[in-house]
C-alpha positions in Angstrom: 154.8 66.9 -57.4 153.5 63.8 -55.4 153.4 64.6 -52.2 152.8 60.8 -49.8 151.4 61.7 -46.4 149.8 64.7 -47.4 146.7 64.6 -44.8 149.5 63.9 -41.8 150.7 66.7 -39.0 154.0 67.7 -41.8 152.9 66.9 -44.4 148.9 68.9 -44.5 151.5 71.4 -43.7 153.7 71.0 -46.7 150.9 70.7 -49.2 149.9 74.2 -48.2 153.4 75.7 -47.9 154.1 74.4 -51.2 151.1 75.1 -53.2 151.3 78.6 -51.5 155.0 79.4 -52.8 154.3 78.3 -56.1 151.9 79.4 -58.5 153.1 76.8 -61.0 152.7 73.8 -58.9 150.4 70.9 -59.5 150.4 69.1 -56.4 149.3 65.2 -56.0 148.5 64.0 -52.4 148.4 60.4 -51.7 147.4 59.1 -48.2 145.6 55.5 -46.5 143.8 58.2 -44.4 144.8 56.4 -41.1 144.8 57.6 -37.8 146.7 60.2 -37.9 145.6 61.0 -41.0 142.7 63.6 -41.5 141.0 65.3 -44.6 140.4 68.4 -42.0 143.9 68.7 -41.7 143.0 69.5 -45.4 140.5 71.7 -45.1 140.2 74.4 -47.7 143.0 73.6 -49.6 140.7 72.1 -52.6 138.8 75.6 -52.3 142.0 77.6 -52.6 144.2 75.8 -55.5 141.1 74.3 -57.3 142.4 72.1 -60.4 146.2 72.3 -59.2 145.5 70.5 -56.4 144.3 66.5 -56.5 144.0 64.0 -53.4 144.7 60.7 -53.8 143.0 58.2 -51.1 145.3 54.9 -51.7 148.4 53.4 -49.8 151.6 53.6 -51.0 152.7 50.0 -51.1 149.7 49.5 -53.5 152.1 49.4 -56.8 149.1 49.1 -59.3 148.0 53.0 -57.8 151.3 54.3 -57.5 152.6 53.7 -60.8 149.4 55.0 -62.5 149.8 58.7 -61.1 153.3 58.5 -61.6 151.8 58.0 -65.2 148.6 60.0 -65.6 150.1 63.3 -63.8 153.6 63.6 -65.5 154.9 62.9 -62.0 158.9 64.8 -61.8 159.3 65.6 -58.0 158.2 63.1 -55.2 158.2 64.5 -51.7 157.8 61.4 -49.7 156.7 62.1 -45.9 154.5 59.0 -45.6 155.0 56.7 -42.2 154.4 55.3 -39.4 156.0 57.6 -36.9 154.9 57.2 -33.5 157.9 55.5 -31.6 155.6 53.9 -28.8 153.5 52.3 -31.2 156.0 50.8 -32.9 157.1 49.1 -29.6 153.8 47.6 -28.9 153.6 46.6 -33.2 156.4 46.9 -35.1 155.4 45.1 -38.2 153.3 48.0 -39.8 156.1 50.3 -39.3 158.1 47.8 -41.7 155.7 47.5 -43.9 154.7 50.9 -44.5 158.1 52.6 -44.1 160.4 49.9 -45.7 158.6 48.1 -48.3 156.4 51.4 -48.8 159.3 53.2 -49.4 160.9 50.7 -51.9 157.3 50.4 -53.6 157.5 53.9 -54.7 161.5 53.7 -55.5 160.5 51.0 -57.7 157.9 53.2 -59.3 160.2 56.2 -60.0 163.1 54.5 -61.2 160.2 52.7 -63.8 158.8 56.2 -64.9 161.8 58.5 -64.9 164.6 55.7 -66.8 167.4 57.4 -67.1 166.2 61.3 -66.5 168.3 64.3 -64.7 165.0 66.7 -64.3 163.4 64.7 -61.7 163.9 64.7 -57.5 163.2 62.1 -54.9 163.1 64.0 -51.7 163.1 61.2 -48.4 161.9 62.8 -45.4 163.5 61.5 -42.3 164.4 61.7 -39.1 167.3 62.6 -36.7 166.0 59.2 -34.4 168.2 57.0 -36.8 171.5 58.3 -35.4 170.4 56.8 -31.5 171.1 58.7 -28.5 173.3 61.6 -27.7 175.6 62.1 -24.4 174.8 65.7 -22.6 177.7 66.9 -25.7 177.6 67.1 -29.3 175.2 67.2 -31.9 174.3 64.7 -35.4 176.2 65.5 -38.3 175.4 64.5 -42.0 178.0 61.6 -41.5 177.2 60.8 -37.9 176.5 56.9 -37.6 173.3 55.2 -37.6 172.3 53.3 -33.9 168.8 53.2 -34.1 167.0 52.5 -31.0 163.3 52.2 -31.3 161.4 49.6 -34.5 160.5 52.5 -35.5 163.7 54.6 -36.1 165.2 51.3 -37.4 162.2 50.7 -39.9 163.1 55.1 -41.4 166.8 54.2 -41.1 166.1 51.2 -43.4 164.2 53.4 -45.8 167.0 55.9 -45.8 169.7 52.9 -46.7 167.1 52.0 -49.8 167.2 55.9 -50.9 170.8 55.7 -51.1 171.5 52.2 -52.6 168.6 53.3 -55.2 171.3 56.7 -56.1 174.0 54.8 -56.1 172.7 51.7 -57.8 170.3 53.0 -60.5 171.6 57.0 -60.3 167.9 57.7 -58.9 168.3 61.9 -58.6 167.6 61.7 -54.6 168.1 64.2 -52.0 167.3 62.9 -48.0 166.8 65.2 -44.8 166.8 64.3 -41.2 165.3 66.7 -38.9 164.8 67.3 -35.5 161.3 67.0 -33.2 158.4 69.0 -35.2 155.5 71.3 -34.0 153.1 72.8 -35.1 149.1 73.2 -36.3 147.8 70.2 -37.1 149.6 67.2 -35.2 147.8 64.5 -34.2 147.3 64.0 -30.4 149.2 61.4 -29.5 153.0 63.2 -29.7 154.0 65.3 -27.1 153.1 69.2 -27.4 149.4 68.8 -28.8 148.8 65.7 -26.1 149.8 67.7 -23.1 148.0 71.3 -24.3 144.5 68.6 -24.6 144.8 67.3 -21.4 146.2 70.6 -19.6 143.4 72.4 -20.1 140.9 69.0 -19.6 142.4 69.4 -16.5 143.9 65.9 -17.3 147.0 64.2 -15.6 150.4 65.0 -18.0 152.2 62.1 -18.1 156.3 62.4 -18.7 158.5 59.7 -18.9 160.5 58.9 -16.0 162.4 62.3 -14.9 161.6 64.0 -17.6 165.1 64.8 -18.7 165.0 63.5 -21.8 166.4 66.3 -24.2 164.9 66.9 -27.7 165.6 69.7 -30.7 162.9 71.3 -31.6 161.3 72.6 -35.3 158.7 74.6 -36.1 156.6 72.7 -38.8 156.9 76.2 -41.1 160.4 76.2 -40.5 160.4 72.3 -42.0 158.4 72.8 -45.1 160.5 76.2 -46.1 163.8 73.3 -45.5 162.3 71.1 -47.5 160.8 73.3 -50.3 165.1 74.6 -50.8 166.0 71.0 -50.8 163.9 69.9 -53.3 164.7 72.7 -55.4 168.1 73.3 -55.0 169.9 70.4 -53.1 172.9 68.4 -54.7 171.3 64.5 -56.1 172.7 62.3 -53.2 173.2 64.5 -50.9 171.6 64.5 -47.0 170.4 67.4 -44.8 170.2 68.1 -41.3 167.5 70.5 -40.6 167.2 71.1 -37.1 165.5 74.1 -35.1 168.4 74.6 -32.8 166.0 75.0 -29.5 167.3 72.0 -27.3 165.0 71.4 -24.2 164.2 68.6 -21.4 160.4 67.1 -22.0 160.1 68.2 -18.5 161.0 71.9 -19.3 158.4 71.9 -22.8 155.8 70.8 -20.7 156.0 73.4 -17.8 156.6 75.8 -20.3 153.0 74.6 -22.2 151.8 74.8 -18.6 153.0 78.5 -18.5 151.5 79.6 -21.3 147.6 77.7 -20.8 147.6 79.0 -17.1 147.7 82.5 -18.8 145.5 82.2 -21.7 143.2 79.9 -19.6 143.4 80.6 -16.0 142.1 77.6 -14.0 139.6 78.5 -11.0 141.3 79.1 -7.9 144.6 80.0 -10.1 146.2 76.8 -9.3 149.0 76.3 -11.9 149.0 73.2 -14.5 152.5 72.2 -13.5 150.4 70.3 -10.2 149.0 67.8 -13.3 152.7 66.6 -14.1 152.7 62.7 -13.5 156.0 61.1 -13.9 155.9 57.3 -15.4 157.7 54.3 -16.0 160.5 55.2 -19.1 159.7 53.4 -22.1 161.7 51.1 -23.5 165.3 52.1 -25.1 164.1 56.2 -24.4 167.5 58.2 -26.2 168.1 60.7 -23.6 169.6 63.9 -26.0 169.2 64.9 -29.6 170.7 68.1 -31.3 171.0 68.6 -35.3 174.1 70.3 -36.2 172.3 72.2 -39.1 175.3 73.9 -40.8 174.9 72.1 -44.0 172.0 73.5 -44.9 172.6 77.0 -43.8 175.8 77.2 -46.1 175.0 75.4 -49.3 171.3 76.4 -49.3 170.5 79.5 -46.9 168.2 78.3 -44.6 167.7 79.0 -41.0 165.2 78.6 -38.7 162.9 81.3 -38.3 160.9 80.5 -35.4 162.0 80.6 -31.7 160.7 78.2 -29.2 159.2 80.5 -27.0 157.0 82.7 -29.9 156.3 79.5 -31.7 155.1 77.6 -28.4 152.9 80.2 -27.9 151.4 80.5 -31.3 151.0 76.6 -31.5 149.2 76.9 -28.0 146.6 79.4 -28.9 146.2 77.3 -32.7 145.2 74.3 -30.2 142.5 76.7 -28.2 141.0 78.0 -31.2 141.1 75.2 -32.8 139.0 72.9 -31.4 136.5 71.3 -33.8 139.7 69.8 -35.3 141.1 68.5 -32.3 137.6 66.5 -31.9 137.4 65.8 -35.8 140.5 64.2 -35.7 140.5 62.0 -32.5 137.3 60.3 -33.0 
C-alpha cells in the first residue's frame, strides 16, 4: 500500500490504523514533510512494524520518485490523502493548493495507470471532502449524487482532483474508489484547524477567535471512525463508486468551542474559576464561509457496514485530554 500524506493529522492516523489491522501489510508513506506535516506525528511507528513499514520523504508531483516505488515495492493499493487542506490559506494563496491537489493528484493517476496496465487486483482510493458540494440551507444533508458548488480555492482545487479520479475510471478503467467525509478530529492535527487551535489557546489563556456569529454548522468525525471507513472502502468498495462518511454529530463552531471550553475549565480549572467561554472573540467572516454541512452516510452503512463509533461528547473529551498530555508534540510540531 502507498499511503501519500502519511505524516499529516489523517493520514499519521491511517498509517497506524492500517498497519495495526493488518499483519500482512507493507505500508509505503510518502510526504514533502511540510507544515503540517511531522515525523512525530510518526513517532514509534518504525519501532512497532520494523521492515513492513518504509517512509518516503519526496513530493508527489515529483513523477521520477513516484513511479520508482510504484516499481521497487510492487505498489497494488494507493490510499491517496495528500493536500493542501487549510481553506484560509488557500484564500490568501491558492496556487499551491492547485498544484499539489490537482496536478499532484494526476501525477500519481498517471503513475498507476503506467504500472498497473490493464489489472483488476489493484485500488485507487481518493480521499476527499464533503466542502466540494458548497453550502447547505438549515435542511438536508450531501448525498453521493448531490452537486458540486465549491466555494473556497481550496474545495475547488479537491473537487478538481475528484473529477480526474473519475475521468481516469471511466477513461482508462483505473479500479478507483472516492470518499467525501465530513469535518475530522482527532490526535495529531495540526494547530491551525479549529478543535486543536482553540484547546492551545484556551488553556494559554489566549483570545478564541470565531468567525462572525459563530453559527456556522459543521459534521463532525472522529479520525478512528475515518481510517476504519476508509480501511472497508479500500477493501471492499465497488471500482467507481463514491462514499459519504460522515460522523453524524452536527454542531455550530460557536457550540464546539464552548463545549472545548467546558471540558478544559474542568480538567484545568483557571485561578479564580473564571470560565473559558469569557476568551470567545467574534471576527470578521471569511470570505464565501458555507454556513451548514451534514453527510447523509447511508451508503456506506448498507453496502459496507460501517457506522460511526464515536460520539461527540466522549470523543471531544478524549481528544482534549490527548492535547494536555500531549504536549511536547504540540511544540514539536508548531516550531
Amino acid at each position: 500500500m502507498l499511503v501519500t500524506g502519511g505524516a499529516g493529522f489523517i493520514g499519521s492516523n491511517f498509517v497506524r490504523s492500517a498497519l495495526a489491522m493488518d499483519a500482512e501489510l507493507q505500508l509505503v508513506n510518502i510526504d514533502a514533510l511540510t507544515y503540517a506535516g511531522h515525523m512525530a506525528s510518526l513517532s514509534g511507528v518504525d519501532e512497532v512494524y520494523g521492515a513492513r513499514y518504509t517512509f518516503v520523504h519526496a513530493d508527489i508531483r515529483d513523477h521520477k520518485t513516484v513511479r520508482r516505488l510504484f516499481e521497487e515495492h510492487d505498489i497494488d493499493t494507493v490510499v491517496h490523502l495528500a493536500a493542501e487542506s487549510h481553506v484560509d490559506r488557500s484564500i490568501d494563496g491558492p496556487i499551491d493548493f492547485i498544484d499539489t491537489n490537482i496536478c499532484g493528484t494526476a501525477n500519481l493517476l498517471e503513475a498507476a495507470r503506467s504500472a498497473w496496465r490493464d489489472r483488476e487486483d489493484v485500488r485507487f482510493h481518493h480521499v476527499s471532502t464533503d466542502e466540494v458540494f458548497g453550502s447547505l440551507s438549515a435542511d438536508g444533508l450531501f448525498s453521493e449524487t448531490t452537486p458540486y458548488d465549491p466555494s473556497s480555492p481550496y474545495s475547488a482545487s479537491k473537487a478538481a482532483a475528484d473529477h480526474l479520479v473519475r475521468a481516469w475510471h471511466r477513461t482508462y478503467d483505473l479500479p478507483v474508489t472516492l470518499s467525501n467525509c465530513s469535518n475530522n478530529y482527532g490526535p495529531y492535527q495540526f494547530p491551525e484547524k479549529l478543535v486543536p487551535l482553540m484547546i492551545l489557546n484556551a488553556v494559554a489563556g489566549k483570545k478564541l477567535p470565531v468567525y462572525g456569529e459563530g453559527a456556522n454548522v459543521r459534521d463532525w468525525l472522529h479520525v478512528e471512525d475515518h481510517c476504519r471507513a476508509l480501511d472497508l472502502v479500500i477493501r471492499q468498495g465497488r471500482p467507481g463508486r463514491t462514499y459519504n462518511i460522515g460522523g453524524h454529530n452536527e454542531r455550530t463552531n460557536l457550540e464546539v468551542v464552548h463545549a472545548l471550553c467546558d471540558i478544559i475549565d474542568e480538567l484545568r480549572p483557571r485561578s479564580g474559576g473564571s470560565s473559558r467561554r469569557e476568551l470567545v472573540e467574534f471576527v470578521a467572516d471569511r470570505p464565501g464561509h458555507d454556513l451548514r454541512y451534514a453527510i447523509d452516510a447511508d451508503r456506506i452503512a448498507s453496502e459496507l457496514g460501517w457506522r460511526a463509533e464515536h460520539d461527540f461528547d466522549s470523543g471531544l473529551r478524549a481528544t482534549v485530554e490527548w492535547y494536555l498530555d500531549n504536549h511536547d508534540w504540540c511544540e514539536e510540531v508548531m516550531k
